[in-house]
C-alpha positions as CSV (number, residue, x, y, z in Angstrom):
1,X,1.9,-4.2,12.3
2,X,5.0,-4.2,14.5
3,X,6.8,-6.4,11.8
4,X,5.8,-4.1,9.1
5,X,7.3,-0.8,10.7
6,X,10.8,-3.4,11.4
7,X,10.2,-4.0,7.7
8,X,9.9,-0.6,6.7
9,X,12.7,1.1,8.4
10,X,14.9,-1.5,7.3
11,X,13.9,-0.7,4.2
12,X,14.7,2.5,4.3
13,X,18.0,1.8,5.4
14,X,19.5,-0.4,2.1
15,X,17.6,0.9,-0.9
16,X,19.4,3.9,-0.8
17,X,22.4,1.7,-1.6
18,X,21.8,1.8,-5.0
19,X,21.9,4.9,-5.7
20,X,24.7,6.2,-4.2
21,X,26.5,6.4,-7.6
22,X,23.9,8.4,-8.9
23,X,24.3,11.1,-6.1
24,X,27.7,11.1,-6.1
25,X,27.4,12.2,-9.9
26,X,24.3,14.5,-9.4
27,X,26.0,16.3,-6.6
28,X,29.5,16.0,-8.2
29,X,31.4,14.5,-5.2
30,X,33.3,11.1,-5.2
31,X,31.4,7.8,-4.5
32,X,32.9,7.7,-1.1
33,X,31.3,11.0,-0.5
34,X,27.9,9.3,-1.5
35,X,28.3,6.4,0.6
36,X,28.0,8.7,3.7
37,X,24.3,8.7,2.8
38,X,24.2,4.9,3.9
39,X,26.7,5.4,6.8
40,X,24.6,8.3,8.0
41,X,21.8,5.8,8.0
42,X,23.4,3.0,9.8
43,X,24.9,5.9,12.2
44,X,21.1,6.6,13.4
45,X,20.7,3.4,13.6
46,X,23.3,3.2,16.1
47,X,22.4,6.4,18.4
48,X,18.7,5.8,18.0
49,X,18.6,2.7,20.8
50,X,20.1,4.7,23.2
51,X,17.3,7.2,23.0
52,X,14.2,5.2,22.4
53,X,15.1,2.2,24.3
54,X,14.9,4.1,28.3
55,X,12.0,6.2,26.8
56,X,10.0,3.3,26.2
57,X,11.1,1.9,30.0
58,X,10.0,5.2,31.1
59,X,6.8,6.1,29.0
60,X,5.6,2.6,27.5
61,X,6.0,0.7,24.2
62,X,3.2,2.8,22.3
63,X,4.8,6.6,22.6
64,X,8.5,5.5,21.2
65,X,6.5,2.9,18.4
66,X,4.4,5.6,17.1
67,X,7.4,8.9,17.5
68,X,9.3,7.0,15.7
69,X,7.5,5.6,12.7
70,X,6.3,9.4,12.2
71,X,10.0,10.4,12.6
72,X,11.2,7.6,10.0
73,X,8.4,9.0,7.3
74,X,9.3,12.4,7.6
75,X,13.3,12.6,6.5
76,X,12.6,10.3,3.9
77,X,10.6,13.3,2.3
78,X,13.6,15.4,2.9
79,X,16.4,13.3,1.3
80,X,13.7,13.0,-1.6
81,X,13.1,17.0,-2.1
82,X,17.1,17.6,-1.0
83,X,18.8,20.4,-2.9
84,X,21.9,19.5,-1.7
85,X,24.0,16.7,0.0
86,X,24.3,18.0,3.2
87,X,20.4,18.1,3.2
88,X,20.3,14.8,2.0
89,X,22.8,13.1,4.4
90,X,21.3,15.0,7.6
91,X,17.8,13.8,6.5
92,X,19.7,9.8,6.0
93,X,21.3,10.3,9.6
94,X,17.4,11.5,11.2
95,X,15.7,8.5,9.5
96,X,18.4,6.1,10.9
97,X,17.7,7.6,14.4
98,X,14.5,7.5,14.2
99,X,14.3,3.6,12.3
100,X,15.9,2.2,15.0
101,X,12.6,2.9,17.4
102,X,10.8,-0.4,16.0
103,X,14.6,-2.1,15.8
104,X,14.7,-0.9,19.6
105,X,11.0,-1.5,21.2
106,X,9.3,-4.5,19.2
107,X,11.2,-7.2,20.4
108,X,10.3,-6.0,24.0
109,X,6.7,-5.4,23.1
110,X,7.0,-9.1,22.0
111,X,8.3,-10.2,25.2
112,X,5.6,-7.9,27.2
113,X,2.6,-9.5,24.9
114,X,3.5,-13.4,24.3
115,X,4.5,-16.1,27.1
116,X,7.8,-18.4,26.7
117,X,6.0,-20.7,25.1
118,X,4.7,-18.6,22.1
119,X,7.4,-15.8,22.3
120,X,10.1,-17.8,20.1
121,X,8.2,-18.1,17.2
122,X,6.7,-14.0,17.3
123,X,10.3,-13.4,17.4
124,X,11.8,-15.9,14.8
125,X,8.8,-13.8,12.6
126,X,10.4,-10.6,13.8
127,X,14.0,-11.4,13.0
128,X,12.8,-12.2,9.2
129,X,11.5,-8.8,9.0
130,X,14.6,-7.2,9.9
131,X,16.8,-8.8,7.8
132,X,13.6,-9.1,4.8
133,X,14.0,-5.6,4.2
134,X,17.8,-5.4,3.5
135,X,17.2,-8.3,1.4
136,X,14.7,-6.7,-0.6
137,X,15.4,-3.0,-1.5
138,X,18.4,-3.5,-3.6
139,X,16.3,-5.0,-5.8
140,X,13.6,-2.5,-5.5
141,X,16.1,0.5,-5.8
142,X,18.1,-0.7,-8.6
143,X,15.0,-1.7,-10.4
144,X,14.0,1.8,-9.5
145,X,17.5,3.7,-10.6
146,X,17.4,2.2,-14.0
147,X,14.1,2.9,-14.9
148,X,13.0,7.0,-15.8
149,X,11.7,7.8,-12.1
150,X,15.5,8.6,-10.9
151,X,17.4,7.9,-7.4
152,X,15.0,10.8,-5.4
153,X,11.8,7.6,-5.6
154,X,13.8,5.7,-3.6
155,X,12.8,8.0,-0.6
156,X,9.5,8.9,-2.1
């Protein structure tokens, strides 16, 4: 369960790579411009540990695991139902914050759950998680661009 949700919001953070182009053209601003909507991503991603990190010191593993998978869920159906770009890059930047929870807490819910002896291989599986998901959604999100459902189901 705790690889899924590193699976998830990893996801979340490179499928929208595809369809920057897309938005840039919807919303009639440069590609550059539509890039932010991964930046904004990777910027959560960036100011989220310093959040959920000391609030899982201070309040357990469970209440940052479970904040934060609502919290990733939630934007997503904002960027999807955005009218605009701005809506659509503050929804990127609040799934990134709130993705990096599971990036954050599961390795040290590995270390609280599994002795040294066990505890490299839990992690070895958690490392392919994170870096499964970036692997996998271009794929998913071009396959999704190019077909009639349009760049808004790749946050659906």
């Amino acid at each position: 369960m705790l690889g899924y949700t590193t699976l998830v919001s990893a996801f979340a953070s490179s499928i929208f790579s595809t369809a920057t182009g897309v938005v840039a053209r919807e919303f009639g601003v440069s590609t550059e411009v539509g890039l932010l909507g991964l930046s904004f991503y990777v910027l959560g991603f960036a100011f989220g540990p310093i959040f959920w990190a000391p609030l899982s010191e201070l309040k357990g593993r469970r209440l940052p695991l479970v904040l934060s998978l609502f919290g990733v869920n939630a934007p997503q159906f904002g960027v999807a139902a955005g009218k605009d770009l701005q809506t659509v890059l503050l929804c990127r930047f609040w799934g990134g914050m709130f993705g990096a929870g599971p990036l954050a807490v599961v390795a040290a819910v590995f270390s609280d759950m599994f002795d040294n002896k066990t505890r490299g291989l839990a992690l070895t599986l958690f490392s392919m998680t994170v870096f499964s998901g970036p692997l996998l959604a271009p794929f998913i999100g071009g396959f999704i661009i190019e077909s009639s459902l349009g760049w808004r189901w790749t946050s659906w």
